[in-house]
C-alpha positions as CSV (number, residue, x, y, z in Angstrom):
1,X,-173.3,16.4,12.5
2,X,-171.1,14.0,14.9
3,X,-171.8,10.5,16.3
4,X,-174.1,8.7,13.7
5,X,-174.6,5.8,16.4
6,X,-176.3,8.1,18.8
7,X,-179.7,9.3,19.1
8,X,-177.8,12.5,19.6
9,X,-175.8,14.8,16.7
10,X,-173.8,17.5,18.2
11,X,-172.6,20.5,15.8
12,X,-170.5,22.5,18.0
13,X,-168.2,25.7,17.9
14,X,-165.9,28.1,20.3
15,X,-165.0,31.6,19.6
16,X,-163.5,33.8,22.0
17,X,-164.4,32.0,24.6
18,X,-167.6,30.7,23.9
19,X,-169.3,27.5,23.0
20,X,-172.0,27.2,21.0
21,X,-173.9,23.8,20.9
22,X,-176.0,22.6,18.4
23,X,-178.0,19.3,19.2
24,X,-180.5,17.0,17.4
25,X,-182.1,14.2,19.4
26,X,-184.1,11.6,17.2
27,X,-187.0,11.1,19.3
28,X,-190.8,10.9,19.2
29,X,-192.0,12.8,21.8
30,X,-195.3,11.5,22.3
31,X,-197.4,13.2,24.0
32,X,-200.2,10.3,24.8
33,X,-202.9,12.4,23.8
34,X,-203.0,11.3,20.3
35,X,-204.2,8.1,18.5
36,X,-203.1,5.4,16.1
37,X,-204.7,4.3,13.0
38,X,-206.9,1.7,15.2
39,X,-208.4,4.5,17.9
40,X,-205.9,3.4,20.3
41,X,-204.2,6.2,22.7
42,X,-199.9,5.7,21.5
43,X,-198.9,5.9,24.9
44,X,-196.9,9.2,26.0
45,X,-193.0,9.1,25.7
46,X,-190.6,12.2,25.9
47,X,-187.8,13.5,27.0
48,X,-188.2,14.6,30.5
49,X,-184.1,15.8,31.4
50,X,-181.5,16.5,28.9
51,X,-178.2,18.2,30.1
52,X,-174.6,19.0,29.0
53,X,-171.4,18.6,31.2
54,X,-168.2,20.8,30.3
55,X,-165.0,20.5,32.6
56,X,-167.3,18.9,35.0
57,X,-169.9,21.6,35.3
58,X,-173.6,21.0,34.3
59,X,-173.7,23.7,31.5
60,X,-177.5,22.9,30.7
61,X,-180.0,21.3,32.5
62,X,-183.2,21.5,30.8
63,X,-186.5,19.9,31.9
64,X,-188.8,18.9,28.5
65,X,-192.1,17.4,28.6
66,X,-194.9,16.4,25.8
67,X,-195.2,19.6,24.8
68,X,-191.9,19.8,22.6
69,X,-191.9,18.2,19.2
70,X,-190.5,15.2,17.9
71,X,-186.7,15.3,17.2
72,X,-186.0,18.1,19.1
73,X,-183.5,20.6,17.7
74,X,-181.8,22.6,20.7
75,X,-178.7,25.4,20.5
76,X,-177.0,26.9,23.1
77,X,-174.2,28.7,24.6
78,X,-171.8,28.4,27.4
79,X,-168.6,30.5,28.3
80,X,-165.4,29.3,29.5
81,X,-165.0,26.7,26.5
82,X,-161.7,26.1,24.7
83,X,-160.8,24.4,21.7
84,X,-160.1,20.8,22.6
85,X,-162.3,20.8,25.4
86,X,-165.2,17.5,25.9
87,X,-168.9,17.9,26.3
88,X,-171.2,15.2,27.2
89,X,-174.8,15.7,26.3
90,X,-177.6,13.3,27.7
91,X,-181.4,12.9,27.7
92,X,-183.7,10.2,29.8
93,X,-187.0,10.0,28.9
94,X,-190.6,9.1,30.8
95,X,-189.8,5.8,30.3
96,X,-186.5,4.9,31.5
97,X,-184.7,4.9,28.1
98,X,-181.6,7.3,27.7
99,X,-178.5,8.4,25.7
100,X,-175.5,9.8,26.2
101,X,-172.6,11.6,24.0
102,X,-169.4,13.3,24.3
103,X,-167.4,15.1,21.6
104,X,-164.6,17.2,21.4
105,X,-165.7,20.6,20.7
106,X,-165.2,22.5,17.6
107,X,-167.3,19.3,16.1
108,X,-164.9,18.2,12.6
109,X,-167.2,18.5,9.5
110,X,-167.6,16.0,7.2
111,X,-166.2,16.5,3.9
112,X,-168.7,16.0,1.2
């Protein structure tokens, strides 16, 4: 996965045509339901908007909530994509906080 300083790891792809995105966002997604060790409610905090931009078109605009796990894994695909092209993924959570990426798409691998 690309961009170890970002809360966001992009694996990404194009054949034919098409993109296909693979994104991991390290994030609790707290729902505020549940409690800490003490019997306190850990107050909610998730992802609300995370979206991807190619060429300048909004690709994915997806609208999470408390209901989606922690780290959230999610794949997709677009047309229209060519090697060399740029996507920008970003996410803003409930409380303000946010992150943004962009990578080249096919993602390199890492050699082992």
């Amino acid at each position: 996965m690309a961009n170890t300083d970002s809360t966001i790891q992009i694996r990404s792809s194009v054949k034919k045509g098409v993109a296909t995105i693979k994104c991991l966002v390290s994030h609790p997604m707290e729902t505020g339901m549940r409690k800490d060790k003490k019997g306190k409610l850990i107050p909610a905090k998730f992802i609300q908007k995370l979206s991807c931009e190619h060429a300048g078109n909004v690709v994915l605009d997806a609208d999470l909530n408390g209901t989606v796990s922690a780290n959230p894994y999610i794949k997709f695909k677009f047309s229209g994509a060519t090697k060399g092209d740029t996507i920008k993924v970003n996410w803003v959570d409930n409380k303000g906080d946010s992150d943004a990426v962009e990578v080249e798409i096919p993602t390199k691998r890492r050699k082992k």
